[in-house]
SEBAMI-65432 format. One record per residue (C-alpha): residue number from 1; residue in one letter; x, y, z. Coordinates in pm, whole numbers. Layout:
N
@k = NUM; r = A; east = X; north = Y; up = Z
...
***
This chain:
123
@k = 1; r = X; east = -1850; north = -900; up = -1352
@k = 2; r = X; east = -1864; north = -1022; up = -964
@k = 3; r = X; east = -1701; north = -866; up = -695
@k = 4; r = X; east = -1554; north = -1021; up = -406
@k = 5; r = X; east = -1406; north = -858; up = -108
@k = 6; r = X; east = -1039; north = -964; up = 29
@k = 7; r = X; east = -981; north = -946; up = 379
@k = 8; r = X; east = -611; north = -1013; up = 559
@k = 9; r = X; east = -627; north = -1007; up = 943
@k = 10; r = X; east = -253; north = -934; up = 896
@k = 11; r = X; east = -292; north = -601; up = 756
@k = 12; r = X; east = -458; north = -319; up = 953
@k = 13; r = X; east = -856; north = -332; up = 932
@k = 14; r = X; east = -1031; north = -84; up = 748
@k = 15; r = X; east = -1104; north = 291; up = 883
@k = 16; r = X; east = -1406; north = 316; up = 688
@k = 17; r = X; east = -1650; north = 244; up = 411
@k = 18; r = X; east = -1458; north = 25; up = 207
@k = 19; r = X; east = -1266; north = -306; up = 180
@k = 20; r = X; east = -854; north = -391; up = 170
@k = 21; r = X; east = -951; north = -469; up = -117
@k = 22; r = X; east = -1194; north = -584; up = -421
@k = 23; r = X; east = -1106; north = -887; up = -670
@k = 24; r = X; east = -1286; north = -824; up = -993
@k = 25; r = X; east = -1233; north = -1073; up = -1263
@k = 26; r = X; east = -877; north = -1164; up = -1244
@k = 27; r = X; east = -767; north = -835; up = -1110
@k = 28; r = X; east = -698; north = -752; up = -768
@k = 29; r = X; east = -757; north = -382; up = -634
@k = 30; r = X; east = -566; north = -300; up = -325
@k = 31; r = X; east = -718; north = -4; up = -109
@k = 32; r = X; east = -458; north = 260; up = 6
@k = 33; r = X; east = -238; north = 157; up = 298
@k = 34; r = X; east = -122; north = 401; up = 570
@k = 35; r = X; east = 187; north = 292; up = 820
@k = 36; r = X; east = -66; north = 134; up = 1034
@k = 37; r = X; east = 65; north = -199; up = 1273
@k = 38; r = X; east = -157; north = -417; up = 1218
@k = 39; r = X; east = -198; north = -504; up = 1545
@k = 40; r = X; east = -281; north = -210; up = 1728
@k = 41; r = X; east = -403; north = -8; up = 1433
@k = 42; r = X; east = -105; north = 290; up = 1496
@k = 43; r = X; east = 134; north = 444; up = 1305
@k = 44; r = X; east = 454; north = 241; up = 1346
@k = 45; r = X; east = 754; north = 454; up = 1520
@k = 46; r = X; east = 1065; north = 543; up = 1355
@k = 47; r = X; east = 1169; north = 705; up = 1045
@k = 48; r = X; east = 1018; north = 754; up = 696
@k = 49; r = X; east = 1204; north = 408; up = 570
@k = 50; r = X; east = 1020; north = 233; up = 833
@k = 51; r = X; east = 667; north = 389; up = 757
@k = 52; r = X; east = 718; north = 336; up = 368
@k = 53; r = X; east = 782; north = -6; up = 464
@k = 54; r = X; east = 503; north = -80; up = 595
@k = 55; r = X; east = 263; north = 86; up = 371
@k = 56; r = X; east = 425; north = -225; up = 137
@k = 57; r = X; east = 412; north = -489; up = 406
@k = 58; r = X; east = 19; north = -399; up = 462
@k = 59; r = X; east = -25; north = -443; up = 97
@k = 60; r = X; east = 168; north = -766; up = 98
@k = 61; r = X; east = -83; north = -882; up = 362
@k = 62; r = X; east = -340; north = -795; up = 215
@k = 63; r = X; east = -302; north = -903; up = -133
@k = 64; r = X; east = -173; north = -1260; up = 30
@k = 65; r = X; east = 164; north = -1292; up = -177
@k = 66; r = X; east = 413; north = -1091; up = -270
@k = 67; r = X; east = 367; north = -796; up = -486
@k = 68; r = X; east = 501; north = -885; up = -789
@k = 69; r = X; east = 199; north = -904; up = -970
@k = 70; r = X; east = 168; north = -541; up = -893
@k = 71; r = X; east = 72; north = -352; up = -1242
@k = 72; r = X; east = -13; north = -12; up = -1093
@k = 73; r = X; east = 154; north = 153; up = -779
@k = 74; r = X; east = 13; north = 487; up = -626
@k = 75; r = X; east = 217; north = 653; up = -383
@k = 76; r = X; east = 53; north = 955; up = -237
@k = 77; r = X; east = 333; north = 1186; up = -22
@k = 78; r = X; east = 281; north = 1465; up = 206
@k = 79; r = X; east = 680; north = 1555; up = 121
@k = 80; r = X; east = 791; north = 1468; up = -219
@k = 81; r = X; east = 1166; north = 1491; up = -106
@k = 82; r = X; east = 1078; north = 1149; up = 45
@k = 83; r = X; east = 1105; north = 983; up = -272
@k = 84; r = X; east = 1360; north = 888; up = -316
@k = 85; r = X; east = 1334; north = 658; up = -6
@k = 86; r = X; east = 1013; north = 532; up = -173
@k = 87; r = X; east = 1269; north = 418; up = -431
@k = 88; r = X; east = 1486; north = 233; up = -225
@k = 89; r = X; east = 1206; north = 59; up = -25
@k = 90; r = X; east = 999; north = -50; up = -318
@k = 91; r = X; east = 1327; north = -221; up = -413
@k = 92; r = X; east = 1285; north = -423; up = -167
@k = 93; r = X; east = 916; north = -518; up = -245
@k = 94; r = X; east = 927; north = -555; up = -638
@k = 95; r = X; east = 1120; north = -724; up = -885
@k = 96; r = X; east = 1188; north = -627; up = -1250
@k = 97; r = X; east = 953; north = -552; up = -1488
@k = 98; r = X; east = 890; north = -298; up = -1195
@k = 99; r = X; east = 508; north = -167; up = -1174
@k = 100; r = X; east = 367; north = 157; up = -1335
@k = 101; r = X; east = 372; north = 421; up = -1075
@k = 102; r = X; east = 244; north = 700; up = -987
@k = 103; r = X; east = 391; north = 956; up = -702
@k = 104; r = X; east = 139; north = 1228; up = -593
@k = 105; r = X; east = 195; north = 1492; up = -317
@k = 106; r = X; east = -68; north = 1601; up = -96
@k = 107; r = X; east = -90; north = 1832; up = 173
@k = 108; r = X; east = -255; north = 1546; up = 417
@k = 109; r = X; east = -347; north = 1136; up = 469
@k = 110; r = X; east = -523; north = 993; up = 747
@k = 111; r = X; east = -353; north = 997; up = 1104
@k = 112; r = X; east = -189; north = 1234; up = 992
@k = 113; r = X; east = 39; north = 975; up = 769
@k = 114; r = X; east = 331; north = 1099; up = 589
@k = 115; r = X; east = 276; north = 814; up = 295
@k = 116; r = X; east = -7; north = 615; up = 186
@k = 117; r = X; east = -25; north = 366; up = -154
@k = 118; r = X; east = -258; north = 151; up = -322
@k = 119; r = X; east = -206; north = -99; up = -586
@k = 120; r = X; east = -355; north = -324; up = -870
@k = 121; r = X; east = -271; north = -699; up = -911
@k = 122; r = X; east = -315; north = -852; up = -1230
@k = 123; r = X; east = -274; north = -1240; up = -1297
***
């Protein structure tokens, strides 16, 4: 099976040894997203609604569409009592039949991100 690499200038770039993400086959593999701006490549200000928000905008850009052809959400929290804003964002990012999901806490992310999520697109 090939792999191709997907690149969006309108989500942040990547921050190390890997791609936004990988399309192999018909599947689409999106590679986490912290509440980078794309533009300057810093977390966004404000509160956790805003960050979550743009962990699912970057995705957005990055798969090139919306992300209803999400089968597989990750969402990895450094304070699980943040979920349910997770809830309320996603909501705003998928419709019904909603993804799988997963919600993981961990005691760190990247910059020093409170929320970070991948996702796989399937046709």
């Amino acid at each position: 099976m090939s792999r191709q690499a997907i690149h969006s200038p309108q989500a942040p770039a990547a921050i190390g040894t890997y791609s936004q993400a990988i399309r192999a086959g018909d599947a689409v593999y999106l590679s986490g997203q912290l509440p980078l701006d794309p533009a300057t490549g810093q977390l966004v200000d404000g509160d956790m609604r805003v960050h979550v928000r743009q962990v699912f905008a970057n995705l957005a850009a990055v798969a090139g569409t919306s992300l209803d052809r999400a089968a597989k959400v990750t969402v990895f929290l450094t304070d699980l009592t943040h979920f349910s804003i997770v809830n309320e964002v996603m909501a705003e990012f998928f419709t019904q039949p909603y993804p799988a999901r997963a919600a993981i806490g961990v005691a760190s992310l990247p910059r020093g991100a409170a929320v970070e999520a991948d996702a796989i697109l399937v046709p």
